[in-house]
C-alpha positions in Angstrom: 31.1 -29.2 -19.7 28.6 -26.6 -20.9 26.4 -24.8 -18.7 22.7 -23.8 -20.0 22.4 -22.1 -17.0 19.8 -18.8 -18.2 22.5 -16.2 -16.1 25.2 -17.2 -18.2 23.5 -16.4 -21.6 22.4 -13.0 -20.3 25.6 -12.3 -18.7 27.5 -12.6 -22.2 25.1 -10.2 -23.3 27.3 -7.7 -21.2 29.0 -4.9 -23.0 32.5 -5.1 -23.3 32.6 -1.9 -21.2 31.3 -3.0 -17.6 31.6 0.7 -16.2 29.1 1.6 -18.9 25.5 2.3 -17.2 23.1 -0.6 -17.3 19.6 0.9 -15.4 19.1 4.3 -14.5 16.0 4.7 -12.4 13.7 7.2 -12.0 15.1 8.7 -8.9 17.7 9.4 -10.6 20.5 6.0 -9.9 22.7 4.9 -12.4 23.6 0.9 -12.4 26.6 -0.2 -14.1 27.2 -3.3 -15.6 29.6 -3.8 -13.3 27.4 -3.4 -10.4 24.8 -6.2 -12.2 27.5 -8.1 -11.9 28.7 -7.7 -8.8 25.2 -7.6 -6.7 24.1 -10.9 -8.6 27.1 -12.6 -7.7 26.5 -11.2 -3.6 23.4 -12.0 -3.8 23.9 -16.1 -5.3 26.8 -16.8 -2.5 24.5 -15.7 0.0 22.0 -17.9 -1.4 24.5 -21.0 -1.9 25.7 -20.5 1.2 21.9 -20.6 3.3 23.0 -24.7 3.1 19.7 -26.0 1.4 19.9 -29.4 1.1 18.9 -31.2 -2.3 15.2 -32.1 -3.3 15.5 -35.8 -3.3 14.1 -35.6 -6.9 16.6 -33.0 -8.2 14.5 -30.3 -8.0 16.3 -26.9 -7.1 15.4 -25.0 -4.0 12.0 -22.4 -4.9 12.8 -18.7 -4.1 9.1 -17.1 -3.8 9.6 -13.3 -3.9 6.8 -10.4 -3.5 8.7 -7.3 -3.4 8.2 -4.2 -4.7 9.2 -3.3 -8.2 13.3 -2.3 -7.9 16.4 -2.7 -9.4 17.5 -5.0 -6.3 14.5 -6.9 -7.1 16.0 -7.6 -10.6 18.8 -8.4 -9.3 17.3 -11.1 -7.0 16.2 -12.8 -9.8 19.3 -12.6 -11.8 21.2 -14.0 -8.4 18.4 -16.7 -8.2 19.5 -18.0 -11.5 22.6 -17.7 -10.9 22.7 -19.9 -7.8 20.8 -22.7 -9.8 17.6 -22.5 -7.3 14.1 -21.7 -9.1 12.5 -18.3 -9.2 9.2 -17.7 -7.8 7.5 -14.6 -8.1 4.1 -13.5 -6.8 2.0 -10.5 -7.7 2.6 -7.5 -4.7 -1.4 -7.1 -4.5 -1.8 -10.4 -3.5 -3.4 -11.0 -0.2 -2.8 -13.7 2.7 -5.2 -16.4 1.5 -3.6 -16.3 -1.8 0.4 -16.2 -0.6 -0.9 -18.8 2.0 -1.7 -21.0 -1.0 1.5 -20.3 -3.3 3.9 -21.4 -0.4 2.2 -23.7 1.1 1.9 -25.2 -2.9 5.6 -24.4 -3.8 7.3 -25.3 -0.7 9.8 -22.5 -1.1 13.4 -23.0 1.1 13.8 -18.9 0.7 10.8 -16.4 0.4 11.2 -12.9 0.2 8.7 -10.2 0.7 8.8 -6.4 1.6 9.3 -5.5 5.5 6.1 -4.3 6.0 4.6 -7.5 5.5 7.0 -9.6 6.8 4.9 -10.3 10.5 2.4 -11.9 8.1 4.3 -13.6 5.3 7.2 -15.0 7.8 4.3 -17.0 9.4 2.4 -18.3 6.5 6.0 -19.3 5.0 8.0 -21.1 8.1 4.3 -23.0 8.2 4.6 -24.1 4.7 8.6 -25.2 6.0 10.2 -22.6 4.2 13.8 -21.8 5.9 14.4 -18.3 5.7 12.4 -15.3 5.1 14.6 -12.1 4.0 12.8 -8.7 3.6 13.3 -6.1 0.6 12.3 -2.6 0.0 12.3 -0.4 -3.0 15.1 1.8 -1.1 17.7 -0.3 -1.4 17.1 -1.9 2.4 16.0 -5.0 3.8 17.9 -8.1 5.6 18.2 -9.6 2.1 21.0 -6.7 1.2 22.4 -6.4 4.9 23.1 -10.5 4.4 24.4 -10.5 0.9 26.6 -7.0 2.0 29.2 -9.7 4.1 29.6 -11.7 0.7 31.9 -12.2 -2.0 31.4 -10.5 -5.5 32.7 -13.0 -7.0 30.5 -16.1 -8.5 30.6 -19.0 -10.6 27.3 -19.4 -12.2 25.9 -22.9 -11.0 25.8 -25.7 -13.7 22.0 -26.1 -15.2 20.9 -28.2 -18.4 18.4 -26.8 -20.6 15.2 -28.7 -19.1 16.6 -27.6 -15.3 13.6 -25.7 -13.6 14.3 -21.6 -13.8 11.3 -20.3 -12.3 7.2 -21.3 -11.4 4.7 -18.4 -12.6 1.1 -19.0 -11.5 -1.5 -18.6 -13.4 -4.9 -19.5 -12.1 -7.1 -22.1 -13.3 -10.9 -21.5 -14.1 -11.7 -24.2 -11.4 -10.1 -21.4 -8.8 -7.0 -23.6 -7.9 -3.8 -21.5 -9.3 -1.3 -23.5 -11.2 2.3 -23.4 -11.2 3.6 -23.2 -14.5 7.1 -25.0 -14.6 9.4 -23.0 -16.9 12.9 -24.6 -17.7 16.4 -22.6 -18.6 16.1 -23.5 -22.0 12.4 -22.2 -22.5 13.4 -18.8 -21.0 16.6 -18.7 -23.7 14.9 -20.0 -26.8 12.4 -17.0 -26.6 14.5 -14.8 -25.6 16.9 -15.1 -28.2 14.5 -15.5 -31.1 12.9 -12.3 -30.2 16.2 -10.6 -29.9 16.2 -11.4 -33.9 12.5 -11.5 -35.0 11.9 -7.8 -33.3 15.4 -6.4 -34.3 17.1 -5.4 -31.1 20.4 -3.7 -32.2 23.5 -2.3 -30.7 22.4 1.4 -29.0 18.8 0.0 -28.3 17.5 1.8 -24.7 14.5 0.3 -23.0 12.0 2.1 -21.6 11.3 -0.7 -18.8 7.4 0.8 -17.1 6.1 -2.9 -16.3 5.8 -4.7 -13.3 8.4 -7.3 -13.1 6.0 -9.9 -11.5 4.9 -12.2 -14.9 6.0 -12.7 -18.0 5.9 -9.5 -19.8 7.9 -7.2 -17.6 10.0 -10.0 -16.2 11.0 -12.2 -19.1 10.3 -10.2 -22.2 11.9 -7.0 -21.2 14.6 -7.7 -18.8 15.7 -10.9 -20.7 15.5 -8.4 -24.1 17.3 -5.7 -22.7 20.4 -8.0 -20.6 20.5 -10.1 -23.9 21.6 -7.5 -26.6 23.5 -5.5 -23.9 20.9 -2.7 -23.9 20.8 0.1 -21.1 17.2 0.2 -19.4 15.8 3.7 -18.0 13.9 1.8 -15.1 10.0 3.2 -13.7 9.5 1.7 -10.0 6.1 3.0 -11.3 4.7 3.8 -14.5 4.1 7.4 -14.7 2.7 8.8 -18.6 4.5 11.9 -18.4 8.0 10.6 -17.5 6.9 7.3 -19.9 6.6 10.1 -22.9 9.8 12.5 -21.2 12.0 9.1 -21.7 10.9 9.2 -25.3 13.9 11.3 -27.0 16.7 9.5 -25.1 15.3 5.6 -25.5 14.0 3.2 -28.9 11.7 0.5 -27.4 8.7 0.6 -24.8 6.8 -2.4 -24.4 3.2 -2.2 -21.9 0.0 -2.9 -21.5 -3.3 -1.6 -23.3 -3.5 0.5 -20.5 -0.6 2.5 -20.5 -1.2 3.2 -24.2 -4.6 4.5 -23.2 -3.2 6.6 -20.2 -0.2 8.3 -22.8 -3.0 9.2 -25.2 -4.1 11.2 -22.9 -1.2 13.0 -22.5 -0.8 16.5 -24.7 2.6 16.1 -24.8 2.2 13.0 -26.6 3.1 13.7 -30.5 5.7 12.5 -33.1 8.0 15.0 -32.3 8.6 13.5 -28.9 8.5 9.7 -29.9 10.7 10.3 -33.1 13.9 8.4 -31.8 12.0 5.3 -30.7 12.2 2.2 -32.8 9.3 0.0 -31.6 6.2 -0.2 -29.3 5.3 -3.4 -28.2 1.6 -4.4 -26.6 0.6 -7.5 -24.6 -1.1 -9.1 -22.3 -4.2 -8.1 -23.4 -6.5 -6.9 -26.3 -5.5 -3.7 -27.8 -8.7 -1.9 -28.8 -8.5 -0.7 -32.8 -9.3 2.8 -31.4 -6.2 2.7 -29.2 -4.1 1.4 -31.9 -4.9 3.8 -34.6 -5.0 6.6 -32.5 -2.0 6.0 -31.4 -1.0 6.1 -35.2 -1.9 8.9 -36.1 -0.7 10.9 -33.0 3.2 9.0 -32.9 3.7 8.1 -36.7 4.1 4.9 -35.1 2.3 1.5 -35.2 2.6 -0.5 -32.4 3.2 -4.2 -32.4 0.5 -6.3 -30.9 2.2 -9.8 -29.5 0.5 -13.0 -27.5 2.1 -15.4 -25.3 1.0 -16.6 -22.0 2.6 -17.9 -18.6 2.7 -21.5 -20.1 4.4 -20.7 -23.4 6.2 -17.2 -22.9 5.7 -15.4 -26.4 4.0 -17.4 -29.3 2.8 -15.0 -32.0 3.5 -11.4 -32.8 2.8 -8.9 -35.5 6.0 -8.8 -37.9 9.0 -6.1 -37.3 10.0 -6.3 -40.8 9.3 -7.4 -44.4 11.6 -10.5 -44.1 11.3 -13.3 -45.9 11.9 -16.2 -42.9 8.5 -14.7 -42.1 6.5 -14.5 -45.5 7.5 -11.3 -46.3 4.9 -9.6 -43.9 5.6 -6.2 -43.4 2.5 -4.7 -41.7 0.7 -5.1 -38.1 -2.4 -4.9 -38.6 -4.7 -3.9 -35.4 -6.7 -6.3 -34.1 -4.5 -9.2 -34.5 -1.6 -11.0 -32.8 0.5 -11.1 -35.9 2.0 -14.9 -37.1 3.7 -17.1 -34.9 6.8 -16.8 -34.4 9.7 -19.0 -35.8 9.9 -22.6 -34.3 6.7 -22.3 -32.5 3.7 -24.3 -34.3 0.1 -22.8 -34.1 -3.0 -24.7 -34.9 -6.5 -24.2 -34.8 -9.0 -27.1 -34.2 -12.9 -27.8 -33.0 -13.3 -29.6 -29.6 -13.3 -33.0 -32.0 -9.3 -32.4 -32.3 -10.5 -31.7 -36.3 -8.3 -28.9 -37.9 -10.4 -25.7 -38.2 -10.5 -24.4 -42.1 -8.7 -20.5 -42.7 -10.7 -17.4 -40.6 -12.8 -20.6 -39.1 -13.0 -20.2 -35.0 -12.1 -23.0 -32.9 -9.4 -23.2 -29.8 -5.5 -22.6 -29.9 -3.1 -25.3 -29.8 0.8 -25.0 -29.8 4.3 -26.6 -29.6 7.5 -24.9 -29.6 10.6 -24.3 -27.6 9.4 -21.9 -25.5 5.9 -24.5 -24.2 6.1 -25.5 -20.6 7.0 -29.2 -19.4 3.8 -28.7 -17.2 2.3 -27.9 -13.9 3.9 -28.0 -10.6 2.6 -31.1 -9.1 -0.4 -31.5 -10.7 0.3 -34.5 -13.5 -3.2 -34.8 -13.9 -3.9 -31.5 -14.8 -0.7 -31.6 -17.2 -1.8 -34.0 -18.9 -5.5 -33.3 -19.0 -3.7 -29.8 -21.0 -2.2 -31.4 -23.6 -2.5 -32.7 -26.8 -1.6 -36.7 -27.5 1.1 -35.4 -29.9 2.3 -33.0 -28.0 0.5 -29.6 -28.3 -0.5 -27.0 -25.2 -4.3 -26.8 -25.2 -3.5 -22.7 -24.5 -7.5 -22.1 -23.7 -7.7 -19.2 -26.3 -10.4 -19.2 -29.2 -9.1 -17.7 -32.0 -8.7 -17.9 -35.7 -5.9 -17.8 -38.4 -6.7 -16.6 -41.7 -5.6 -17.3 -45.0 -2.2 -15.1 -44.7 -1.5 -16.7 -41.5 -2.2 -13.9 -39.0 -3.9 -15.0 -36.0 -6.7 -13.3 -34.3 -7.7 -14.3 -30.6 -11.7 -13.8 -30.5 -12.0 -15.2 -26.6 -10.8 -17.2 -24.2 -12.4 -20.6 -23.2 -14.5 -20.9 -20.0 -14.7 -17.0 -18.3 -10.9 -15.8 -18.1 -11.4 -12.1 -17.9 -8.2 -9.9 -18.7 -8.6 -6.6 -16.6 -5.1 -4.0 -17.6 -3.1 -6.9 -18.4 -3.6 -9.2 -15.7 -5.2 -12.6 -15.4 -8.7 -12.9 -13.3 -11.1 -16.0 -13.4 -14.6 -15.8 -12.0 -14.5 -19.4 -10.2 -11.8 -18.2 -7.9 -13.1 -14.6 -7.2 -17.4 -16.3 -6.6 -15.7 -18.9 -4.4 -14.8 -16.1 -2.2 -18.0 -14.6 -2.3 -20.3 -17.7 -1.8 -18.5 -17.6 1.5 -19.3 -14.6 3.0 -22.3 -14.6 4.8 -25.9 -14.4 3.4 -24.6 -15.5 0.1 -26.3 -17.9 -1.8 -24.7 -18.3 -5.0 -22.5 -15.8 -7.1 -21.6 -15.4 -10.8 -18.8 -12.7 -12.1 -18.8 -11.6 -15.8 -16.3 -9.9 -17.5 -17.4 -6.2 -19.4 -15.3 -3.5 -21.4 -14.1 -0.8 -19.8 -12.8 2.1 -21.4 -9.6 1.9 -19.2 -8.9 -1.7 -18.3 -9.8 -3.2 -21.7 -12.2 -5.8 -19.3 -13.5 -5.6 -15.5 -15.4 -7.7 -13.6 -19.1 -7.8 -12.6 -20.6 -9.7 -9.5 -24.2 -10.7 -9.2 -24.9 -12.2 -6.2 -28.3 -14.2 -5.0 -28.6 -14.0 -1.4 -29.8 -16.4 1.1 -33.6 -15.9 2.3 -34.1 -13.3 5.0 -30.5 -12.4 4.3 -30.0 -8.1 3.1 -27.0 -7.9 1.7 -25.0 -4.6 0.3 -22.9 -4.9 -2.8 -20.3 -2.6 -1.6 -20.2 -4.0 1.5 -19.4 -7.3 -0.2 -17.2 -5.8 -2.1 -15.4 -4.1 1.0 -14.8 -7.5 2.3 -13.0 -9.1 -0.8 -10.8 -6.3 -1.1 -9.6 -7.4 2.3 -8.8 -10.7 1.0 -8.1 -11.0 -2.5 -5.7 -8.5 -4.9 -7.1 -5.4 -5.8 -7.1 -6.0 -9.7 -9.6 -9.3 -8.8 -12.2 -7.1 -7.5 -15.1 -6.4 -9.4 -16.1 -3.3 -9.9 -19.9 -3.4 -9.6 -22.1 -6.1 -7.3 -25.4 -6.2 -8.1 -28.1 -8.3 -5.7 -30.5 -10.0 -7.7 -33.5 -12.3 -6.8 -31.8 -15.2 -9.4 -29.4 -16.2 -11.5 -29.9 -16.9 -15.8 -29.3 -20.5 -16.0 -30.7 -23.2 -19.1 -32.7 -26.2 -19.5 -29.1 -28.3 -17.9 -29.3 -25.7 -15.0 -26.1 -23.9 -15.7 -26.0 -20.3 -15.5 -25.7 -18.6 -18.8 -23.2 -15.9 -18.2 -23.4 -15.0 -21.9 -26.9 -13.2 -20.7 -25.3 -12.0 -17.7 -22.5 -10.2 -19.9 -25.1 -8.8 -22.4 -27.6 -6.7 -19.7 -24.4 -5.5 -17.8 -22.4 -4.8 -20.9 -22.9 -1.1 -21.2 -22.0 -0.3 -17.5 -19.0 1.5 -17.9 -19.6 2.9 -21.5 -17.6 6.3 -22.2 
């Protein structure tokens, strides 16, 4: 019988030579192949052996993790897959009301979370019925390791089909209620392994590995790159430009955010010299500015590759590695795009009507592929309310594709603001703040920053005889919501833009406050 279990695809990506070092980390530990293989396989019987008893609708058992960003943490992952169960992870700046939420949503049998926080989380999970709770810290320690310590190191990868859950991301919805975004073994595999070919990966390629490991980018992308083609990874618990640029010499591919672009820029040591060995720079997540791109140019000799993908679909487009003719013979990236999409995924553009939208005509972004979500964790509604008759993800990007296929994304339906590569809608962030007392009403805006690409902006009516403080409002989300969610300014205003219908126009919001944080 064959087994489409994820682990087992990544594990035949091994190197024949297991003693061979797999992660080195920043503190200077070296992880074998071996070792991956070892630790996973610890790590699964202790998980097989917690005695979780079947979902009665075949559904494997959730593992919600918010840890720190380790090796161990990896492993986890790999160990979850392993076992068969489905892999949850959740942001490490998220705060109680939003864990509260996920587990409470997910039903998790296992959730594992760092031991500082585990008076908290251990709570909020055995509410939500969760079974055990296991802490893990970015020095190697934590009951999860002491457990899986007394277990064998020896494993045999649990049985999965294709369209078997592997792992929930959530991604929160404009209404304010996060969704869980069911992702199967077979989506995770298809994109990996077409981007092991479409961006080259070859034998020798080292990874510089600076994201978090908490979405798709860091988590799928990367690891699943890397593991796949047998590729060491030099590991950053956190990204740091001058060891990011010191890795340089001894490593060929670095994939990140806008952000850390911006923050190696302004490195000195920064220059082609130093970035000479690498192969490719990938960007995601969020819109490179042209500046950063062709600065970045000029300083490296090299032009970095601008991708798009999203929680629902894992990668969809990218700018092209390589003149090949599979993909039209396009040999450059050209700044300001998201390159073509990629083979077996189809991309279309189309007005609200469903009416195809003519070449470098705006309208919003629909796709189908192998890599497309079966749809929402519990919500069948909402699934189907996101999808197409004949099949296609309504992704809620406005974009374009012009007349050599490259696709530019222009916005993003409703308010989705996209602050250093992370995922934060207004209606979620001014239903916390119509709560807090004197509040009236509230409206967040997304601006550019020089930094983040976007950041937020709260105005905030308040209630008559009430004095409120922006920071002092501020102050009080920050104990409640992560820290990337809250806005950077809070203005108190007597009233809100809103038209004829009553609906506040943001769009005039966005346009006084838009030069706030010019450089």
């Amino acid at each position: 019988m064959s087994n489409d279990n994820l682990f087992v695809a990544l594990r035949a990506g091994f190197p024949a030579d297991l003693d061979a070092t797999a992660v080195e980390t920043d503190d200077g530990l070296a992880y074998s192949w071996r070792d991956l293989d070892r630790a996973t396989a610890m790590m699964a019987n202790l998980l097989q052996s917690l005695d979780i008893p079947a979902s009665p609708d075949g559904v494997p058992p959730r593992v919600a993790v918010q840890v720190e960003k380790s090796v161990e943490a990896m492993l986890l992952y790999l160990a979850t897959l392993r076992a068969g169960f489905a892999f949850l992870p959740l942001n490490t700046a998220y705060q109680s009301a939003e864990i509260e939420y996920f587990v409470g949503n997910a039903e998790p049998a296992v959730v594992v979370c760092s031991s500082k926080n585990f008076n908290w989380v251990s709570k909020l999970a055995f509410k939500a019925g969760a079974r055990h709770v296991f802490t893990l810290d970015d020095d190697r320690t934590g009951s999860l390791l002491e457990r899986a310590a007394h277990c064998s190191d020896r494993q045999t990868p649990a049985v999965r089909r294709a369209d078997d859950l592997a792992a929930i991301l959530y991604t929160s919805g404009t209404t304010g209620r996060s969704k869980g975004a069911m992702l199967s073994h077979g989506n995770l595999l298809s994109n990996a392994r077409m981007l092991q070919d479409y961006w080259g990966w070859q034998k020798g390629d080292v990874l510089i590995h600076a994201l978090p490991i908490f979405h798709v980018h860091g988590l799928f992308v990367a690891i699943h790159g890397a593991l796949l083609n047998g590729s060491k990874m030099l590991w950053m618990g956190k990204f740091d430009p001058k060891r990011a640029i010191a890795y340089m010499p001894r490593a060929t591919v670095f994939m990140g955010v806008p952000t850390l672009y911006v923050r190696m820029l302004a490195e000195p040591a920064l220059d082609r010299e130093q970035a000479a060995r690498m192969r490719l720079f990938i960007s995601g997540s969020a819109p490179l500015l042209l500046e950063t791109f062709n600065e970045w140019k000029e300083r490296t000799g090299h032009t970095i590759l601008e991708r798009y993908g999203m929680s629902e679909t894992i990668m969809l487009t990218s700018n092209p590695y390589q003149a090949d003719a599979r993909y039209g013979n396009q040999s450059d990236r050209r700044g300001g795009t998201v390159g073509f999409p990629l083979p077996g995924v189809q991309l279309r553009v189309q007005d609200d009507g469903g009416q195809p939208m003519p070449a470098g005509e705006i309208g919003g972004i629909q796709v189908a592929g192998p890599g497309v979500f079966a749809g929402y964790w519990r919500m069948p509604e909402k699934t189907a309310e996101e999808f197409t008759a004949d099949g296609f993800f309504k992704t809620g990007d406005v974009g374009l594709q012009d007349e050599r296929g490259y696709v530019t994304i222009v916005g993003r339906s409703k308010d989705l603001i996209i602050s250093g590569g992370y995922n934060v809608y207004p209606a979620e962030i001014e239903g916390y703040l119509n709560e807090l007392p004197g509040v009236a009403e509230s409206a967040l805006v997304g601006v550019p920053h020089p930094d983040f690409g976007e950041v937020g902006v709260a105005v905030v009516i308040a209630k008559p005889g009430a004095q409120l403080s922006g920071d002092a409002l501020l102050a009080e989300l920050k104990a409640r919501l992560a820290n990337f969610k809250i806005p950077k300014r809070c203005f108190i205003e007597a009233e809100l833009p809103r038209n004829t219908m009553g609906k506040v126009q943001k769009n005039l919001l966005r346009e006084r406050h838009k030069g706030l944080f010019a450089a």
